[in-house]
C-alpha positions in Angstrom: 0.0 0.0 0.0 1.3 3.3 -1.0 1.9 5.8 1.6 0.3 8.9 2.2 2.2 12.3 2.3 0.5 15.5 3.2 2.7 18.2 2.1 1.7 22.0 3.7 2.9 25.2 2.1 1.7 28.5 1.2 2.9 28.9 -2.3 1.1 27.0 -5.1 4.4 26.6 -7.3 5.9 24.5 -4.3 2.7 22.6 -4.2 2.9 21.7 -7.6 6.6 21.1 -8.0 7.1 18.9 -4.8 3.9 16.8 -6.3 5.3 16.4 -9.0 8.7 15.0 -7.6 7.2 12.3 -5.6 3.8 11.2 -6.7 5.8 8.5 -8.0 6.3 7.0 -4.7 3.6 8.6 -2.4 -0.1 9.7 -1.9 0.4 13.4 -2.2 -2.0 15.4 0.0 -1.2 19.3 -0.7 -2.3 21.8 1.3 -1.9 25.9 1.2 -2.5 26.8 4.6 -3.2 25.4 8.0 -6.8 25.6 8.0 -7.1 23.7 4.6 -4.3 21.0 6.4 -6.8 20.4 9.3 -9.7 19.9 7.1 -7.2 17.3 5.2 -6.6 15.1 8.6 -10.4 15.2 9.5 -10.8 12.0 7.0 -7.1 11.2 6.0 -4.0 10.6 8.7 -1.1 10.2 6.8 2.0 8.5 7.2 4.2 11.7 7.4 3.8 15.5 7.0 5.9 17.6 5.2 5.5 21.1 6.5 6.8 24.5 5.3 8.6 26.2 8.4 8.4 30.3 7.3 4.4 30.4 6.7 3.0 34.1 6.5 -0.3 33.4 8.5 0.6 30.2 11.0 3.7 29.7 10.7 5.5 25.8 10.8 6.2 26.1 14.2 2.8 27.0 15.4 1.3 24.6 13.5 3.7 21.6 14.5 2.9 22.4 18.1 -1.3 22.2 18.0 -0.3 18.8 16.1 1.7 17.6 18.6 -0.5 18.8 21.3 -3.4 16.7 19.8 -3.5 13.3 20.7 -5.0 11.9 17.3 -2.0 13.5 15.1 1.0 13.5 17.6 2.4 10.1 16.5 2.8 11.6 12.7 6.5 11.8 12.2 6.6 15.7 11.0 9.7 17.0 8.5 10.0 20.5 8.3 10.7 21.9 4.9 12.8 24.7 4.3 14.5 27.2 1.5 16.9 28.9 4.1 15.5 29.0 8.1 17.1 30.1 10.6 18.9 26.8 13.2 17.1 28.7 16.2 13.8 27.9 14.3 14.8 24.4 13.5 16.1 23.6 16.9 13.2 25.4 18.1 11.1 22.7 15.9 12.6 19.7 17.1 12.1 20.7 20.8 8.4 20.8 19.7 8.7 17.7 18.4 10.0 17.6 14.8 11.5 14.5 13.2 13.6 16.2 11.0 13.8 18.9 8.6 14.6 19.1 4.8 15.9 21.6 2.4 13.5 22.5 -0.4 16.7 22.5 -2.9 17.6 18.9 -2.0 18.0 16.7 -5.4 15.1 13.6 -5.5 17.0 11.3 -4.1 18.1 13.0 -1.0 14.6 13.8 -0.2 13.5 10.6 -0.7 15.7 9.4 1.5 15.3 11.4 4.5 11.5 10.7 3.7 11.9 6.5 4.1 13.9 7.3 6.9 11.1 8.1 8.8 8.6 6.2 7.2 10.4 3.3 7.9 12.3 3.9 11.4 14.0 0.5 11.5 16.3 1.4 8.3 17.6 3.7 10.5 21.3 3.0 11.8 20.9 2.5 15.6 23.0 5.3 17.8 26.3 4.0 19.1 26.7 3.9 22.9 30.1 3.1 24.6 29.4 2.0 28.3 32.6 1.8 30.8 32.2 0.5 34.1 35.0 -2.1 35.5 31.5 -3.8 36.9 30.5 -6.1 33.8 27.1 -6.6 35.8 26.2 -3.0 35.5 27.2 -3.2 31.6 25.1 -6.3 31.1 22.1 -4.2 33.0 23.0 -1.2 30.9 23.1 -4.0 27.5 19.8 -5.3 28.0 18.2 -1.8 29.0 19.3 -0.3 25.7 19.3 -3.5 23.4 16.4 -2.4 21.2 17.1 1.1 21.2 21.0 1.4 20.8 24.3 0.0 19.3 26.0 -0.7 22.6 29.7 -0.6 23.0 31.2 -2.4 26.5 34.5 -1.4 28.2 35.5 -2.3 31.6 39.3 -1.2 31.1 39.0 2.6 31.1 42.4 2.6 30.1 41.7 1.0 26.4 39.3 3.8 25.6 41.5 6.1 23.6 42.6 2.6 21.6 38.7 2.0 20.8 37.9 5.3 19.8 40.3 4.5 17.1 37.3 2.2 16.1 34.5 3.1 16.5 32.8 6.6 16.8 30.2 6.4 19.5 27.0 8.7 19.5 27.3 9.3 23.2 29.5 8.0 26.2 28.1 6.3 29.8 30.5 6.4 32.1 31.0 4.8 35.5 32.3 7.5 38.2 34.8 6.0 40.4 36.7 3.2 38.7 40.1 1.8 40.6 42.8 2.7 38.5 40.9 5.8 36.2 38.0 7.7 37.2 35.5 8.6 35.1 36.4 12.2 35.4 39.6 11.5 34.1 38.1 10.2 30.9 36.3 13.7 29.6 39.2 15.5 28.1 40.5 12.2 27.1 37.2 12.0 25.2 37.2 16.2 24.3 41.0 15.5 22.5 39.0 13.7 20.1 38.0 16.8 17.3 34.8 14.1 16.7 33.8 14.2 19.7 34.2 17.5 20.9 30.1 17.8 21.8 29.8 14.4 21.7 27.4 13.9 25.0 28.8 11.8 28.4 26.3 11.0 31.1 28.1 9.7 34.2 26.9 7.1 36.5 27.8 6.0 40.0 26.2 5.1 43.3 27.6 8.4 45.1 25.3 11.1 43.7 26.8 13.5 45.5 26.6 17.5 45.1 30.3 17.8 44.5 30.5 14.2 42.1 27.1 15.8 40.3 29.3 19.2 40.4 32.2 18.5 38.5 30.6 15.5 36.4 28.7 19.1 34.9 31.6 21.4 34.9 34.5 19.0 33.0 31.8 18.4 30.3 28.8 15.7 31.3 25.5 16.4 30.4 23.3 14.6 33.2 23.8 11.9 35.7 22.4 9.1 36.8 22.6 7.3 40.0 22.9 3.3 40.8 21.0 1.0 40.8 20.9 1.5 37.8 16.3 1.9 36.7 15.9 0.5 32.9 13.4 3.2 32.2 15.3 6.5 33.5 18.3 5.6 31.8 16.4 5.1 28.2 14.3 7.7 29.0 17.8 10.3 29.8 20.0 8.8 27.1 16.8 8.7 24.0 16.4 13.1 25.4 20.3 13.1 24.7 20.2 11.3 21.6 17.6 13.1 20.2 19.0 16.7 20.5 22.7 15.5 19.7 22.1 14.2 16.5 19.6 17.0 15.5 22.3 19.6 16.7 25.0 17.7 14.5 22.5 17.4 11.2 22.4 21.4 12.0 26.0 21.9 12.0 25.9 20.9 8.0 23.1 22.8 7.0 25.5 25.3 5.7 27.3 22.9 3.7 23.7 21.8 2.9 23.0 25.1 1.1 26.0 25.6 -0.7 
């Protein structure tokens, strides 16, 4: 079964030209304005909405935000389309819940990518977590918590870290406080030498939540913490927020590239 696409946008032109790119492979839905977009999803839910972000009367933003804030359509993966906005609107958009955003001048096949990418979630590669912990327990708890979710990366010997990096390029570190030989703290600007991985995020762990371990965990560099035992559903919940702005913030960090 084909799937539906309902593309919003103010100017007809757009309408007609992004049609005509991907009737091919979609339902197209078009849609000049908000109002007429709402009237669309009163008898059609589609599979994905592609939405302009600079509107003149509602613009993208407002729009995506009475979606999301509507139980029926909040599930609908939304892909903000663009000809040159600003990164504070598009960051702005995925904090209200955007999957992703594309650029209008995008060739077929880069749009058509980025589209079955979230039609079809499981194509996507899964995120790269390194955990190190000299406990193998908590990194078989931190393996089965993640398992469906991540691409995850054990280490008990903090020591072979710089070594693996050499190997692999994780999406975000987990790191164990107080090990024998290297604290975790020790590991950050270990981890910041590496020009990938100079905002690459690091949540520490440990069993000692203290104000001062919490303190410099945030001031050398870690974005949260987390306290042992270790609970299955705070640490997806912490690391998927993570994940989530990370790799939006790195897709921004092309969009120059993008447009030239």
């Amino acid at each position: 079964m084909r799937k539906k696409i309902l593309y919003v946008d103010d100017v007809s032109h757009n309408l007609i030209t992004m049609n005509m790119r991907l009737k091919k492979h979609f339902d197209i839905f078009p849609a000049k304005n908000s109002e007429t977009m709402f009237e669309i999803l009163e008898t059609t839910i589609p599979d994905l909405i592609l939405l302009d972000i600079n509107m003149p009367k509602s613009s993208g933003l407002s729009v995506l935000e009475r979606l999301k804030a509507t139980d029926k359509y909040a599930h609908i993966p939304v892909v903000f389309l663009t000809i040159g906005g600003s990164k504070s609107n598009l960051l702005r958009g995925m904090n209200l819940g955007a999957a992703d955003y594309m650029l209008k001048s995008w060739r077929d096949e880069k749009i058509l990518e980025c589209i079955n990418l979230h039609l079809e979630p499981e194509r996507q590669e899964k995120p790269i977590i390194l955990a190190i912990d000299d406990d193998p327990s908590i990194l078989k708890s931190v393996n089965f918590a993640l398992k469906d979710r991540c691409e995850t990366r054990t280490l008990t010997e903090p020591e072979k870290m710089q070594d693996l990096l050499s190997i692999i390029t994780p999406d975000l570190f987990l790191i164990d406080c107080h090990m024998p030989d290297i604290n975790g703290f020790d590991l950050i600007p270990k981890i910041r030498a590496f020009p990938q991985h100079e905002h690459t995020p690091i949540l520490f762990f440990s069993s000692a939540g203290t104000y001062d371990n919490v303190s410099a965990a945030l001031t050398l560099g870690a974005e949260d913490f987390i306290r042992k035992p270790i609970d299955p559903d705070i640490l997806r919940a912490r690391i998927e927020a993570k994940l989530k702005h990370y790799l939006f913030i790195r897709r921004l960090r092309t969009y120059e590239k993008d447009i030239i």
